[in-house]
KETILO-389747 format. One record per residue (C-alpha): residue number from 1; chain; x, y, z. Coordinates in steps of 0.5 Angstrom, whole numbers, plus 500, padded with zeros to 3 digits. Example, Ala and Ser with C-alpha at 12.3 -4.5 7.8 and 13.67 -1.06 7.14 Angstrom:
1_A_525_491_516
2_A_527_498_514
REM end
This chain:
1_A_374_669_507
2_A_372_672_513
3_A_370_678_508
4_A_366_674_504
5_A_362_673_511
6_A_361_679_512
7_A_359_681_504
8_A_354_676_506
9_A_351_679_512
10_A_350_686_508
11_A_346_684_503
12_A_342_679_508
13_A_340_684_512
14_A_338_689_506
15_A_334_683_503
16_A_331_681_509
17_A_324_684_510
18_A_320_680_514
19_A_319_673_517
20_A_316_668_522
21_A_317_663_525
22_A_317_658_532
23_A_323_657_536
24_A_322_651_542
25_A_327_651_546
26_A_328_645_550
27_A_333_643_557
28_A_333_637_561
29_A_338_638_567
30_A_341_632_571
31_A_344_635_577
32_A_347_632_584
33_A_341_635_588
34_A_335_634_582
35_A_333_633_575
36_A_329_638_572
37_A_326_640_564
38_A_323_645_561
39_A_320_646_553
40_A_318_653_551
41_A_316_654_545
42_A_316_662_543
43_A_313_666_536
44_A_318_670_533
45_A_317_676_528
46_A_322_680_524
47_A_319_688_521
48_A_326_690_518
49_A_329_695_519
50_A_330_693_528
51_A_323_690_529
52_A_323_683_533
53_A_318_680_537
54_A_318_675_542
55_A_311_671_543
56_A_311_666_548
57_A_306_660_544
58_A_307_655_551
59_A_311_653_556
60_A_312_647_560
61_A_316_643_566
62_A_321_646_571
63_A_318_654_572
64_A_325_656_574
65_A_328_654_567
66_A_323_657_564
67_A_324_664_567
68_A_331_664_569
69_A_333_662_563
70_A_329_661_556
71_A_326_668_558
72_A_333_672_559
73_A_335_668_554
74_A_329_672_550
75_A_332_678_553
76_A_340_678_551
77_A_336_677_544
78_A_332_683_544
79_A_338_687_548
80_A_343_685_543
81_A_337_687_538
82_A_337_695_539
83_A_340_698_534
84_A_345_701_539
85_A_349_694_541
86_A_348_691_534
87_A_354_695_531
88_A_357_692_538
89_A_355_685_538
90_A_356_684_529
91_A_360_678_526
92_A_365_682_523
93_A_373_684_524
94_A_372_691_527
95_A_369_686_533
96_A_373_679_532
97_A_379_677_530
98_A_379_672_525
99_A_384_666_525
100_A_385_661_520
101_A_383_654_524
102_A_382_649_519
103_A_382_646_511
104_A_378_641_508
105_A_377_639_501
106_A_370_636_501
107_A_365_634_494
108_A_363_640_495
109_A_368_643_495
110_A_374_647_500
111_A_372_649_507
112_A_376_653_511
113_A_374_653_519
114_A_376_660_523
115_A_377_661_531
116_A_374_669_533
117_A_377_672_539
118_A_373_678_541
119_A_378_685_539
120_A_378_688_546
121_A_377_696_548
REM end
């Protein structure tokens, strides 16, 4: 199964040559001291073969949200994105280990569930 994942992520990434699209991230935070939101809405573009590109379309609510969060979330993606860390960072068995978690017959047919656990160095 895991392999089939695998397969599957090869030929997706030698199809896939561009694409667009919008992403809205949105947080709603209630807290003991405060309660704070925030919605940012950002274009994202893909140029195979490592090109992404983070464009910020708008951004309301809670400043700290936005920066502190949504934009490091933007910056661990465009990290993990460098050629460099996507051997590293790829769903795969030379950097997770896979165990079988659960099976289930649907109408569709079987489908298994599996836990991943990190291979550490």
């Amino acid at each position: 199964m895991v392999k089939n994942v695998e397969q599957s992520n090869r030929g997706r990434s030698r199809a896939l040559h561009r694409v667009e699209g919008v992403r809205v991230y949105r947080l709603k935070y209630h807290g003991p001291l405060s309660d704070r939101d925030a919605e940012m809405a950002v274009k994202v573009a893909y140029q195979a073969p490592a090109k992404k590109q983070f464009t910020v379309i708008s951004q309301s609510g809670s400043k700290f949200i936005n920066d502190r969060i949504f934009r490091k979330l933007l910056e661990g993606e465009q990290e993990a994105f460098r050629p460099e860390n996507q051997k590293a960072t790829a769903l795969n068995t030379d950097n997770y280990t896979f165990a079988p978690e659960g099976h289930e017959e649907t109408s569709e047919g079987a489908r298994h569930s599996f836990r991943a656990s990190q291979v550490q160095e």
